[in-house]
C-alpha positions as a LaTeX table, in Angstrom:
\begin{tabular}{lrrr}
\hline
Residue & $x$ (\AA) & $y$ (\AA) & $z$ (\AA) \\
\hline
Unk1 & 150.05 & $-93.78$ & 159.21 \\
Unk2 & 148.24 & $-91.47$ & 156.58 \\
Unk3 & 150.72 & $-89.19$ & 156.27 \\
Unk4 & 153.06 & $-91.30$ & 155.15 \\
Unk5 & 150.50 & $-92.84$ & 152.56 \\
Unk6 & 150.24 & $-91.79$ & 149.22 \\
Unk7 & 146.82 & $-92.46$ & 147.63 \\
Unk8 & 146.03 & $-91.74$ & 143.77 \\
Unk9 & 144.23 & $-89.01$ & 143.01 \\
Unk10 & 140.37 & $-89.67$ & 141.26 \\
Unk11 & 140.63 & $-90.00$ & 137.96 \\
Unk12 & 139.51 & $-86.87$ & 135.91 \\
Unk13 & 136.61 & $-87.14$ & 134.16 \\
Unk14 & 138.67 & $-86.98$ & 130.65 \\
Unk15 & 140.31 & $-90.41$ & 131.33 \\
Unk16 & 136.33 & $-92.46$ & 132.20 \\
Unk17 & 136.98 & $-93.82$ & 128.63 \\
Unk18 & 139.71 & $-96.06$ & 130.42 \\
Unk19 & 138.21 & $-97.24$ & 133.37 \\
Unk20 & 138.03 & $-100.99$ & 132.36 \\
Unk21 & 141.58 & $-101.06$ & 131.64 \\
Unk22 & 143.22 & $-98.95$ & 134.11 \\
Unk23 & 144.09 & $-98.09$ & 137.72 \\
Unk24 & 142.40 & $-95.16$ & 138.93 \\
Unk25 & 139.33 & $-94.37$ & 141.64 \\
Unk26 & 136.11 & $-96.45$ & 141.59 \\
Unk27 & 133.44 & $-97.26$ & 139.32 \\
Unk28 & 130.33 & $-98.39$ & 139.10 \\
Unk29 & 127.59 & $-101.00$ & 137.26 \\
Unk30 & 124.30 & $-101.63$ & 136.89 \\
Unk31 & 123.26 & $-103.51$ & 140.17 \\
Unk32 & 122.72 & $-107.21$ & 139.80 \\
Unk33 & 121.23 & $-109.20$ & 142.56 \\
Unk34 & 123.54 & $-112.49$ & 143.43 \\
Unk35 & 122.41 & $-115.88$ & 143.24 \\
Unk36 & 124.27 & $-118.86$ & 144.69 \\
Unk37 & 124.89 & $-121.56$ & 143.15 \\
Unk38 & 125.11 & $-124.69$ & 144.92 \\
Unk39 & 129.10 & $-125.69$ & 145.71 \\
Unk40 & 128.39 & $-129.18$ & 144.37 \\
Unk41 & 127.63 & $-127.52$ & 141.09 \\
Unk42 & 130.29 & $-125.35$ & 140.45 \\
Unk43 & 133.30 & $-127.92$ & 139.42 \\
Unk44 & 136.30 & $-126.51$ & 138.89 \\
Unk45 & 137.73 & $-123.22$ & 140.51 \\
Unk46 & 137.74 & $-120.80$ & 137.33 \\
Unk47 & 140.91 & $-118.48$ & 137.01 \\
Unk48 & 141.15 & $-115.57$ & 134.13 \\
Unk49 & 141.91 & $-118.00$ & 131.44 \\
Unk50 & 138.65 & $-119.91$ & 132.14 \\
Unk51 & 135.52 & $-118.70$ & 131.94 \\
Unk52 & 133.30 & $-119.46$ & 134.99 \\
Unk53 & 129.89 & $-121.55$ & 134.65 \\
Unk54 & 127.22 & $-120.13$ & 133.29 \\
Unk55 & 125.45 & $-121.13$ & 136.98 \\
Unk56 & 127.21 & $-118.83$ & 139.00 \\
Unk57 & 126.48 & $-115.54$ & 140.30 \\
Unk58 & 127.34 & $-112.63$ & 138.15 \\
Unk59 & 128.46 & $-109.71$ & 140.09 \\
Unk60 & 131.95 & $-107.83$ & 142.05 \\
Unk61 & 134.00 & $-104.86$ & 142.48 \\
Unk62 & 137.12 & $-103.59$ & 140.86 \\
Unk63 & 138.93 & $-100.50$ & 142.12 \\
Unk64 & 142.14 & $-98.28$ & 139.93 \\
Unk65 & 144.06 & $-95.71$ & 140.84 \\
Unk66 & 146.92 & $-95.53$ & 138.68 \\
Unk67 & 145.60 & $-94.17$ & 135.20 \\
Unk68 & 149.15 & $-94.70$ & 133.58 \\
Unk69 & 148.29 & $-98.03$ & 133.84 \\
Unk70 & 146.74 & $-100.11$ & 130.78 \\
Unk71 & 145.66 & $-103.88$ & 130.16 \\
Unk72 & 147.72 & $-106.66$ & 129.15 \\
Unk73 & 146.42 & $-106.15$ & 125.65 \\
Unk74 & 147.77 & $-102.57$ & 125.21 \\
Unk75 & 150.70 & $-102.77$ & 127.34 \\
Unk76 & 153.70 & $-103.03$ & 125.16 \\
Unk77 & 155.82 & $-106.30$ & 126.10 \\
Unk78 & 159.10 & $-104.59$ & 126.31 \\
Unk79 & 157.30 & $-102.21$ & 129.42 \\
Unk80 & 158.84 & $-103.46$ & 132.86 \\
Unk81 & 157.77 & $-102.08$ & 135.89 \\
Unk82 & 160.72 & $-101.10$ & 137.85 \\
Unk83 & 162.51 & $-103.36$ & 140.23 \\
Unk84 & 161.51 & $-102.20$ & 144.05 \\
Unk85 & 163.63 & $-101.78$ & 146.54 \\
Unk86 & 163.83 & $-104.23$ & 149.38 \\
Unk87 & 161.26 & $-103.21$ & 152.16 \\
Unk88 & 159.02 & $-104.54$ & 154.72 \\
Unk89 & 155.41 & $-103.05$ & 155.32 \\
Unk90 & 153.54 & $-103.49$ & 158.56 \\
Unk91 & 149.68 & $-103.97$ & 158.13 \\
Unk92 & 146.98 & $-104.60$ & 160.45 \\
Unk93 & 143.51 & $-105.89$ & 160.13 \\
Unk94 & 140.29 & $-105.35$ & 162.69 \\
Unk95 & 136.82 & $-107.00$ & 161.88 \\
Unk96 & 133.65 & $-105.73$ & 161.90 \\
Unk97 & 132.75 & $-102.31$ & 164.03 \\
Unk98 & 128.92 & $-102.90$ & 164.90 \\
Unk99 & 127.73 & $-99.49$ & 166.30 \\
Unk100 & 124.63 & $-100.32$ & 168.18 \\
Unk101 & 122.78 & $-97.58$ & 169.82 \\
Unk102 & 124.33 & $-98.46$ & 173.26 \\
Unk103 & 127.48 & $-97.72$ & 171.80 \\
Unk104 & 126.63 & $-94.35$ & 169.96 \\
Unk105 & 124.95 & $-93.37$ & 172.91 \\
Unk106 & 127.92 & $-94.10$ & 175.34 \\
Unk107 & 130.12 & $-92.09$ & 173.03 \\
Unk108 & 127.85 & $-89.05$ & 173.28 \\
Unk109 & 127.73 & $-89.12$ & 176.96 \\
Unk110 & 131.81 & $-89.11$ & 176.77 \\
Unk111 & 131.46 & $-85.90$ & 174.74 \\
Unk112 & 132.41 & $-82.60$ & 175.85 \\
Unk113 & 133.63 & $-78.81$ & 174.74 \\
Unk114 & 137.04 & $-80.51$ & 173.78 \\
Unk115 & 135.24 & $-82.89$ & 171.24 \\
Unk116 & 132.86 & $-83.34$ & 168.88 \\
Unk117 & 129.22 & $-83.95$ & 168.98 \\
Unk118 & 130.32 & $-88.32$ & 169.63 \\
Unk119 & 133.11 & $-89.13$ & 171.28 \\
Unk120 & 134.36 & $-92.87$ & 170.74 \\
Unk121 & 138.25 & $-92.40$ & 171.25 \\
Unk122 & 137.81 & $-93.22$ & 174.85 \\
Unk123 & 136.22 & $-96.86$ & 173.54 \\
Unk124 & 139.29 & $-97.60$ & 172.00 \\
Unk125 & 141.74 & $-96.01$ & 173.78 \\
Unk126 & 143.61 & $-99.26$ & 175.06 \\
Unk127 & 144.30 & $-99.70$ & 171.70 \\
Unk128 & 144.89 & $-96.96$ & 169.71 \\
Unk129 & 148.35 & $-96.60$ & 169.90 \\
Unk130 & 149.25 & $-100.34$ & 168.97 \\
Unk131 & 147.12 & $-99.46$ & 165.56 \\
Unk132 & 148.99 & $-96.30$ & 165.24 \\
Unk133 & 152.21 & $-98.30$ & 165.30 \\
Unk134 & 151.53 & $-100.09$ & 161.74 \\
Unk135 & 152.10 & $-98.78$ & 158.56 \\
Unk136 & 148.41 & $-99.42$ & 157.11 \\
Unk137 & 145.70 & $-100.23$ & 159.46 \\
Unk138 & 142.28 & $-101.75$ & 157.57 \\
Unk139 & 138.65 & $-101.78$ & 159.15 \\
Unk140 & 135.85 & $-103.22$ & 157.64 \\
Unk141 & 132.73 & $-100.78$ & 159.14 \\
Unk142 & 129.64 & $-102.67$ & 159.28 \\
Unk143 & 127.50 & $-99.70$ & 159.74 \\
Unk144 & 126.78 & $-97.36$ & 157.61 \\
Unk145 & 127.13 & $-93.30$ & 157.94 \\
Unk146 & 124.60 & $-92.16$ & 155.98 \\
Unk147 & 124.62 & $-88.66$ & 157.67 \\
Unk148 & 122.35 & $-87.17$ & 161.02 \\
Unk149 & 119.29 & $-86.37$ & 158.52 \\
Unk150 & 118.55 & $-90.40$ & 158.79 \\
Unk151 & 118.75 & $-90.78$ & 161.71 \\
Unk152 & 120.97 & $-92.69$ & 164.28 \\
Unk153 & 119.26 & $-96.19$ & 164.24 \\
Unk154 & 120.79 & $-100.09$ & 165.56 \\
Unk155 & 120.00 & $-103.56$ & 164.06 \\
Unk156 & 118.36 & $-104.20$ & 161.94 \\
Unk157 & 119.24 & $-101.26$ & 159.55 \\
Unk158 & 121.64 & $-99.22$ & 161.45 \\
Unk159 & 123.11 & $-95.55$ & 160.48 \\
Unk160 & 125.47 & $-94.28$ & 162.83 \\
Unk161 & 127.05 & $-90.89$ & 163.66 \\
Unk162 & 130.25 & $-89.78$ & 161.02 \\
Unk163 & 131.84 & $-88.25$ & 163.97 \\
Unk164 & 132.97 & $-92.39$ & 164.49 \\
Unk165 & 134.42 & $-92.15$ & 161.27 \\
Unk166 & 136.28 & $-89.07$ & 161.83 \\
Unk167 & 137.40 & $-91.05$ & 165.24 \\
Unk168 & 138.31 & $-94.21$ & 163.45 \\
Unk169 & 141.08 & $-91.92$ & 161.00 \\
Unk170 & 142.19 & $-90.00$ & 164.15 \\
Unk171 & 142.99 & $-93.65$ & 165.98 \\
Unk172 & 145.21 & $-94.68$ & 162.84 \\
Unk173 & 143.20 & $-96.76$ & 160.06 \\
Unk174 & 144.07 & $-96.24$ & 156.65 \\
Unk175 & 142.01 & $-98.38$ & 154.39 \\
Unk176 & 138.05 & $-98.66$ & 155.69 \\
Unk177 & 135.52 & $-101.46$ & 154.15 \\
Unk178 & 131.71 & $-101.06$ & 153.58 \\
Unk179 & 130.96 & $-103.75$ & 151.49 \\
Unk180 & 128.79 & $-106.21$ & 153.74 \\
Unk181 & 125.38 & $-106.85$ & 154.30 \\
Unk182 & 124.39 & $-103.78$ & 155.89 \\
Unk183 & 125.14 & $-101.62$ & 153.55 \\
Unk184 & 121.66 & $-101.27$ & 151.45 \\
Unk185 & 119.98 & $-100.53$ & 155.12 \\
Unk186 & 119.22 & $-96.91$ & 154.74 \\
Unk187 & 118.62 & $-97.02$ & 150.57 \\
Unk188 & 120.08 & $-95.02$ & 148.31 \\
Unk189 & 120.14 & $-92.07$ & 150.03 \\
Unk190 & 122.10 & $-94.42$ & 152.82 \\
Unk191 & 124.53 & $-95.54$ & 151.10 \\
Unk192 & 125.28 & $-92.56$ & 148.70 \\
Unk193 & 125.82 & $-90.41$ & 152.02 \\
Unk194 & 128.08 & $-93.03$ & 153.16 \\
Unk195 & 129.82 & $-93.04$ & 150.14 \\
Unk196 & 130.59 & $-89.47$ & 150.10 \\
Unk197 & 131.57 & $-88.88$ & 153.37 \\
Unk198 & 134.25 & $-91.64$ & 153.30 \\
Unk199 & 135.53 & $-90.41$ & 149.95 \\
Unk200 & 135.36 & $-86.66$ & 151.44 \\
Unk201 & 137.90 & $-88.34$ & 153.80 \\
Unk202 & 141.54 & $-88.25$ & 154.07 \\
Unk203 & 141.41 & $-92.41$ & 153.75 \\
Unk204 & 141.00 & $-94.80$ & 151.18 \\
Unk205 & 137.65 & $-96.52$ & 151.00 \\
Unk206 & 136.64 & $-99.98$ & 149.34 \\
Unk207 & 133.30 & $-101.51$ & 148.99 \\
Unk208 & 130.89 & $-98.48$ & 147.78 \\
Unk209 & 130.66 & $-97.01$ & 144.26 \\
Unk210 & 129.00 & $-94.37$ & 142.57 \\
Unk211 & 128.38 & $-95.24$ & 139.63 \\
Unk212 & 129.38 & $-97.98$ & 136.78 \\
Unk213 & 132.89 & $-96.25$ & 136.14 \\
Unk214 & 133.29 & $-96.02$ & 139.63 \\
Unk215 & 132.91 & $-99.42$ & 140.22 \\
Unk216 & 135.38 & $-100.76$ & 137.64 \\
Unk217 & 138.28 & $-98.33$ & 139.02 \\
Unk218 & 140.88 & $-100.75$ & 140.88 \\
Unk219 & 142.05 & $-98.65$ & 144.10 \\
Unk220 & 145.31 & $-98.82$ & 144.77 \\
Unk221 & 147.36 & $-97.46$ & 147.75 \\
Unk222 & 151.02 & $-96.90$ & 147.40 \\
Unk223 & 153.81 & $-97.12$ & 150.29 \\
Unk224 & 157.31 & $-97.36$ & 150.23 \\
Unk225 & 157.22 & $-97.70$ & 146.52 \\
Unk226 & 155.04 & $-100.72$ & 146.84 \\
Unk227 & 151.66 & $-100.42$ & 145.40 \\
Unk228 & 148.82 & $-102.40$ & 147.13 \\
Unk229 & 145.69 & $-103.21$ & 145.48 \\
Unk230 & 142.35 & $-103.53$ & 146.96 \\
Unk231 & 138.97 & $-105.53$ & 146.54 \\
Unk232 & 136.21 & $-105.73$ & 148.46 \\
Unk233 & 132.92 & $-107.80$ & 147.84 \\
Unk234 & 129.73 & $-108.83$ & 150.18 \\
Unk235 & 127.72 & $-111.98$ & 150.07 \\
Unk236 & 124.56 & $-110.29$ & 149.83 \\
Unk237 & 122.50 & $-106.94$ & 151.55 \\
Unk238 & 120.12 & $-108.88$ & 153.72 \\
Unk239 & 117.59 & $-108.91$ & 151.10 \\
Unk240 & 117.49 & $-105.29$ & 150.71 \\
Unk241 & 117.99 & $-104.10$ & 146.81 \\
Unk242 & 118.34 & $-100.46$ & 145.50 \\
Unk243 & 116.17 & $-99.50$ & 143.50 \\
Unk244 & 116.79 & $-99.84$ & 139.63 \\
Unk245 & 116.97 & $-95.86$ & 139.44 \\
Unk246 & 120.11 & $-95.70$ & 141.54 \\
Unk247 & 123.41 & $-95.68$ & 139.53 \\
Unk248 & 125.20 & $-96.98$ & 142.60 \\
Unk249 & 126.81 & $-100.25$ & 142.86 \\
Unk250 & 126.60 & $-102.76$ & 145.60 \\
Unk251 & 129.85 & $-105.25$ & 144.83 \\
Unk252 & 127.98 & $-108.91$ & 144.96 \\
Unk253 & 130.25 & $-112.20$ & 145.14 \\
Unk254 & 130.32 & $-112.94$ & 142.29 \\
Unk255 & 133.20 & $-115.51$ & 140.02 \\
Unk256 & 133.06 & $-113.25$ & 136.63 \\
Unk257 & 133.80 & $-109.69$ & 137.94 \\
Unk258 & 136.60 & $-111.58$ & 140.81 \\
Unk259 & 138.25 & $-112.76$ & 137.83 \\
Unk260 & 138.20 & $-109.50$ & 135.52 \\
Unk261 & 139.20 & $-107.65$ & 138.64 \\
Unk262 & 141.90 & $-109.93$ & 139.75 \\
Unk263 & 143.67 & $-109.78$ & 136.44 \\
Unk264 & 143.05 & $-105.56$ & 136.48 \\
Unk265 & 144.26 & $-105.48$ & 140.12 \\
Unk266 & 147.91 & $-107.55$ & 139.46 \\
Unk267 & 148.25 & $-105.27$ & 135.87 \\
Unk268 & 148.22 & $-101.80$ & 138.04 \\
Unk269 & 149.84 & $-103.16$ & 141.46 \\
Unk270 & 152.41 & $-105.06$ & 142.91 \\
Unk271 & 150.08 & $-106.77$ & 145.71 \\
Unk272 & 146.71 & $-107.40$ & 145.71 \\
Unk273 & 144.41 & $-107.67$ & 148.58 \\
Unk274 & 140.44 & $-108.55$ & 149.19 \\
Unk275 & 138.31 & $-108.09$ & 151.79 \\
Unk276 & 135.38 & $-110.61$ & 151.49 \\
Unk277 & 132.36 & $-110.55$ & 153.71 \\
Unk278 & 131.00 & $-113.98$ & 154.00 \\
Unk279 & 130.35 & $-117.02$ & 155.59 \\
Unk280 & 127.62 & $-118.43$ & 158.45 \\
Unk281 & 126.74 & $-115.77$ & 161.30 \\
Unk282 & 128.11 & $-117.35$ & 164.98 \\
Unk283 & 129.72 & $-120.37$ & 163.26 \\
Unk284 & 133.56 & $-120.80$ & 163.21 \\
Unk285 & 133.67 & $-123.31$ & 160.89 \\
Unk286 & 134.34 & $-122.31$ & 157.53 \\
Unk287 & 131.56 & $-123.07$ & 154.78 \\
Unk288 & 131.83 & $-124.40$ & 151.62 \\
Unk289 & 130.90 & $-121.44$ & 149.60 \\
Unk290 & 133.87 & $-119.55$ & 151.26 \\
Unk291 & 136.25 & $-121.90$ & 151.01 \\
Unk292 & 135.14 & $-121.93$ & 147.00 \\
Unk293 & 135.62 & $-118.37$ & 147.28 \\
Unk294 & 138.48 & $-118.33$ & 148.98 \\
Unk295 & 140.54 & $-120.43$ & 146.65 \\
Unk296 & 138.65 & $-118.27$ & 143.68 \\
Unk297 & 140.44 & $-115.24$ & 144.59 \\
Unk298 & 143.69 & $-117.43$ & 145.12 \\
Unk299 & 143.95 & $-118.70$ & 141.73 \\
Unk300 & 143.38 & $-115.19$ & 140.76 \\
Unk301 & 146.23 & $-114.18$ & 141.76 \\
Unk302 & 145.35 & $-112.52$ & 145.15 \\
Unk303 & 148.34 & $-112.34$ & 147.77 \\
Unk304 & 146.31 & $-111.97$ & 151.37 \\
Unk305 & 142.25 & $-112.30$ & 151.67 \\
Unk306 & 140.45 & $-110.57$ & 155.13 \\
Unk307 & 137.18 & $-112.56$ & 155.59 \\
Unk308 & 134.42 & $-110.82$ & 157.69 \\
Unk309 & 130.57 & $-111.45$ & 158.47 \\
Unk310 & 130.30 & $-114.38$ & 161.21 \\
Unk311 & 130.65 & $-112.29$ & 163.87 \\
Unk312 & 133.26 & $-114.96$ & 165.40 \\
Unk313 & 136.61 & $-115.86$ & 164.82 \\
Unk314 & 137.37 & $-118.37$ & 161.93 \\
Unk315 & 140.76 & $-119.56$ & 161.48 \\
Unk316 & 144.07 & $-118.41$ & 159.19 \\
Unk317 & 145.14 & $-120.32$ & 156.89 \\
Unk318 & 147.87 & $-120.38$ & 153.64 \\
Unk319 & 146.03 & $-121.97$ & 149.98 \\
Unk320 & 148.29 & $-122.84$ & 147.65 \\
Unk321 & 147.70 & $-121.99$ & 144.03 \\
Unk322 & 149.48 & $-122.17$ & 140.77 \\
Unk323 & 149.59 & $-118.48$ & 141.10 \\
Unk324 & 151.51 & $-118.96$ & 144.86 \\
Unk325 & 150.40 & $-118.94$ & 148.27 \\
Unk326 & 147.74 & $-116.85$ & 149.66 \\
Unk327 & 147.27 & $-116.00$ & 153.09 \\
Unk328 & 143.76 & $-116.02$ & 154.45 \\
Unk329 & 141.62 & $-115.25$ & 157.62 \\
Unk330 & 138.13 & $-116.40$ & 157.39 \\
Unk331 & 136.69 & $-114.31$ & 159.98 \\
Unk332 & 138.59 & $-111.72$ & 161.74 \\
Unk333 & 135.67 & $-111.52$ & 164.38 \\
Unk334 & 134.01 & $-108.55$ & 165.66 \\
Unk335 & 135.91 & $-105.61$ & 166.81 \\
Unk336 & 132.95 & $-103.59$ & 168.47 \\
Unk337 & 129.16 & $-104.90$ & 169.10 \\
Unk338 & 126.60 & $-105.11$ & 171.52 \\
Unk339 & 125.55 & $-108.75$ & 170.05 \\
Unk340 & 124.21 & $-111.23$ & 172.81 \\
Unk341 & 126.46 & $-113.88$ & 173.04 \\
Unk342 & 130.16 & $-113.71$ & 174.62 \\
Unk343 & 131.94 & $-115.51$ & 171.45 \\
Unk344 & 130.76 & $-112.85$ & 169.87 \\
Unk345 & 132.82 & $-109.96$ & 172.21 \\
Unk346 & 136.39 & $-112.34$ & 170.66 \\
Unk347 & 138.03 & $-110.02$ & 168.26 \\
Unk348 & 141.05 & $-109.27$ & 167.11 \\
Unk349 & 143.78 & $-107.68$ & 165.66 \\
Unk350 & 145.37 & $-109.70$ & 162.14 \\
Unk351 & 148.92 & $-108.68$ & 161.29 \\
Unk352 & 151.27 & $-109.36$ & 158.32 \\
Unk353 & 154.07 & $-107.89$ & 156.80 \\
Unk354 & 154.04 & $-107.40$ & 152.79 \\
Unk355 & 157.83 & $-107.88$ & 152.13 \\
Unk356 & 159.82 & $-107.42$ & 149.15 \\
Unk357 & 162.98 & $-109.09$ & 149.27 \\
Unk358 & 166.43 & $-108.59$ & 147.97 \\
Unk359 & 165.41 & $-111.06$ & 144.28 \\
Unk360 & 162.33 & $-108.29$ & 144.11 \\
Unk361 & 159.80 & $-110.77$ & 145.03 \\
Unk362 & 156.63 & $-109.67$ & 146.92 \\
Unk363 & 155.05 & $-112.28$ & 149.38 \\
Unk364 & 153.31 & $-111.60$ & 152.54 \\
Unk365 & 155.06 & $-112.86$ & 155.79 \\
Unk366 & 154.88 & $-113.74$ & 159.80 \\
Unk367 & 151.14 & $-113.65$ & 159.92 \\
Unk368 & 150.17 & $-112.91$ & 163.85 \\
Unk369 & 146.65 & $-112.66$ & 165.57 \\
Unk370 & 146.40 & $-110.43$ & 168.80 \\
Unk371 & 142.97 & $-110.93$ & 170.33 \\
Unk372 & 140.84 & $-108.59$ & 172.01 \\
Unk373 & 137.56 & $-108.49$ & 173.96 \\
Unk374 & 134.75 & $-105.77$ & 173.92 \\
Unk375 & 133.01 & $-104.99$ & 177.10 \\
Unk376 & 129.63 & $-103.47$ & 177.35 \\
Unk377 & 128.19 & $-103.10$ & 180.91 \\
Unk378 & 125.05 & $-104.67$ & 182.43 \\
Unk379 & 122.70 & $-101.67$ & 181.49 \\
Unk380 & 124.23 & $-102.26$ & 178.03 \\
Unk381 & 126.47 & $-98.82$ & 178.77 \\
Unk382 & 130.03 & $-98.61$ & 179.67 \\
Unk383 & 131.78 & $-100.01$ & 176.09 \\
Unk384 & 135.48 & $-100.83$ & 176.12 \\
Unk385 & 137.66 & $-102.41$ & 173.91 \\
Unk386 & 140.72 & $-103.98$ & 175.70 \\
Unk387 & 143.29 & $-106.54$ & 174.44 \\
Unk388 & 142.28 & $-109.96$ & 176.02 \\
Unk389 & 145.60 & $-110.27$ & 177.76 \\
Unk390 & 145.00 & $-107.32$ & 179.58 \\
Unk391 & 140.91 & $-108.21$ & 180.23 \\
Unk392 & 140.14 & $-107.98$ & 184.08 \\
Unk393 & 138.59 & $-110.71$ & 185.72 \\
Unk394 & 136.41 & $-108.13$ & 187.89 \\
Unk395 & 135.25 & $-106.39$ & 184.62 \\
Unk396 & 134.01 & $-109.69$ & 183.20 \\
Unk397 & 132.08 & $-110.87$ & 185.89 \\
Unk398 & 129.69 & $-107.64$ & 185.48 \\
Unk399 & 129.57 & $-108.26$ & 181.61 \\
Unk400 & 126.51 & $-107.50$ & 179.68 \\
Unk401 & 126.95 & $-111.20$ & 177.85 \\
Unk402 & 125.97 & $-112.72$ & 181.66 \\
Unk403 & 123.91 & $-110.57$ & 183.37 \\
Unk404 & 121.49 & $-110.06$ & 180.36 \\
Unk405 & 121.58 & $-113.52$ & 178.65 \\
Unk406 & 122.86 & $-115.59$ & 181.43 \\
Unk407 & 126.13 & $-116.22$ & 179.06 \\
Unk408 & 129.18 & $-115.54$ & 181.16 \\
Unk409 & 132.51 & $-115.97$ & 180.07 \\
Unk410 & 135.82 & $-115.58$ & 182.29 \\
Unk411 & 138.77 & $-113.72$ & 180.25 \\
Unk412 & 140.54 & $-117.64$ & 180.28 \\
Unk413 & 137.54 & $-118.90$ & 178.57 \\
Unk414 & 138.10 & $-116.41$ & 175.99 \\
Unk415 & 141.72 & $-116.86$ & 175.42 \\
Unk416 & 140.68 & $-120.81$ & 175.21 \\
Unk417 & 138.39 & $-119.89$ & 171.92 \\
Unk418 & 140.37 & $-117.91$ & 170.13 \\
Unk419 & 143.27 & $-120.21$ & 170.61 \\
Unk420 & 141.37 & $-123.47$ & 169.58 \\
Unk421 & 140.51 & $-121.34$ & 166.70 \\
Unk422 & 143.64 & $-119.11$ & 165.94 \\
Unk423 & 146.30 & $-121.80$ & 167.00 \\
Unk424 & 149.47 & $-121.06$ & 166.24 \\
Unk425 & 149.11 & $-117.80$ & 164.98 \\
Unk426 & 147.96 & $-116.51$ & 168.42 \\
Unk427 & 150.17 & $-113.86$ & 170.34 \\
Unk428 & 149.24 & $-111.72$ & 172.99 \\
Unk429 & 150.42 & $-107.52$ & 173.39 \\
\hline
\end{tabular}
């Protein structure tokens, strides 16, 4: 996992001057609040050669971690990146991790002199090892951890404890996401601890920036020679805004900066991914504004998109592009949450590998989804993550989904959704 990771260094304060046109660690922007245009209105998906209408929102992300790295228009023609080796890297995907107070509270009861302050491993111990077992593990975090001095807090603006986070690297994830609509919940002072804790981290972190140079900074994570860009952007903050003071950067949707940063993500890396949080809370059917999106990024030049937000699964799919095919998951689901409804307890685990084959081309390959279910107890307590092949029948009948909204769900009804939604793609550990 980590260890055999190789993340670029931040980029020394000296080389700021080349943030727009090379790879090194984030940057920021002025903050710009997103504004959707209607899908009817926006015509023709835009790619870097096009400029987008004037109509459309104006905000993104961009992340850079190779500072040897320079634009097409300084690059010298004759410069080749060398020809990789043929490889095949393992990479898994979990949705969104909704710490409710339930759940931070359970993991302080499982705390004791061998731990720290929270204990979680025990909430995911079913499945720690099978995350463990792939080369790069991604997590999009939908709460923030904006440090104890907050306060620990649930929906609707949550903070939870950084002892998760310290849990999350221990279990095996590699790349963690905070761009999504929680992320303003807390403020500045939020977010910025946030920020800095993940970055104080041995893992790579996409979705929060500190400032305008920050934000323009493509990150890039290299393994096995390959190296593997990373976006990140969020529909919106639930209304929330930072205030105009704050420097740091909040990566809207938004067609103008997902084109710049496309075309700055495929100068400095060999693959590109984006994690997008979008789409319609509890619906499975993909909108039209993601599937705009969706084919957006594609055009763009983006190999494999992670959607995120709904809080259900929505299904995978390939879009073909003039720049190649791009695998996509509209909704990965929720890994962890205390939400109301039993759809809602259908997560999952999204797998790929990124290959590079013996011609040198780069393509991602045998896409799998391996379901899980989250169990919370009917006092709310008892969390547990399990895979949904290995979900007792016993254990669901007492499920918090029934007993406190009169929304039961057998572990058959569950494999039934996810495979009318997953399809073929559906495998079980």
């Amino acid at each position: 996992m980590l260890n055999k990771l190789h993340i670029y260094p931040l980029v020394i304060s000296a080389l700021l001057i080349f943030a727009l046109t090379s790879c090194g660690h984030p940057s920021n922007e002025p903050l710009v609040t997103r504004i959707d245009a209607p899908s009817a209105l926006r015509g023709d998906i835009p790619t870097a050669s096009t400029s987008s209408p004037d109509n459309l929102p104006i905000d993104g992300i961009d992340f850079s971690d190779d500072d040897s790295s320079q634009s097409a228009d300084t690059t010298p023609e004759t410069e080749a990146r060398p020809q990789l080796a043929p490889t095949r890297i393992s990479f898994l995907a979990a949705g969104d991790n909704v710490i409710h107070p339930c759940i931070y509270m359970d993991a302080e009861r499982r705390a004791d002199e061998t731990t720290r302050e929270y204990n979680f491993k025990p909430m995911y111990a079913d499945v720690a090892d099978y995350i463990a077992g792939f080369d790069i593990a991604f997590i999009n975090q939908e709460t923030l951890m904006g440090g104890a001095e907050l306060g620990y807090s649930g929906y609707p603006q949550f903070n939870s404890p950084q002892d998760l986070g310290l849990d999350l690297i221990d279990i095996g994830f590699d790349v963690v996401n905070i761009a999504n609509n929680h992320m303003c919940d807390k403020g500045t002072a939020g977010l910025a601890g946030t920020i800095d804790f993940w970055n104080s981290q041995d893992i790579l972190m996409i979705g929060g920036y500190t400032d305008a140079d920050d934000y323009d900074d493509i990150r890039v994570l290299e393994y096995s020679g390959v190296k593997i860009a990373f976006l990140s952007y969020t529909y919106g903050t639930n209304g929330i805004s930072l205030p105009s003071s704050s420097e740091l950067i909040v990566p809207y949707i938004n067609d103008d900066d997902i084109i710049r940063q496309c075309k700055l993500a495929n100068e400095c890396a060999d693959f590109v991914i984006a994690s997008v949080h979008w789409g319609n809370e509890n619906q499975t059917t993909v909108s039209a504004d993601q599937r705009y999106t969706a084919e957006l990024l594609a055009n763009n030049g983006v190999d494999v998109i992670l959607g995120h937000h709904p809080h259900v699964l929505q299904p995978i799919e390939w879009i073909s592009s003039d720049s190649g095919e791009t695998l996509c998951i509209y909704s990965l689901g929720n890994l962890v949450s205390a939400m109301q409804y039993w759809q809602n307890m259908v997560g999952g685990f999204f797998t790929f590998d990124i290959v590079v084959d013996e011609d040198g081309d780069i393509y991602a390959d045998s896409p799998e989804f391996c379901p899980t279910a989250f169990y919370y107890g009917p006092s709310y307590y008892n969390s547990h993550l399990y895979f949904l092949s290995e979900y007792p029948a016993d254990v669901a009948k007492t499920h918090g989904t029934g007993n406190l909204y009169g929304s039961p769900a057998t572990p058959d009804d569950l494999k039934r959704f996810a495979e009318d939604i997953m399809g073929e793609y559906i495998v079980y550990e």
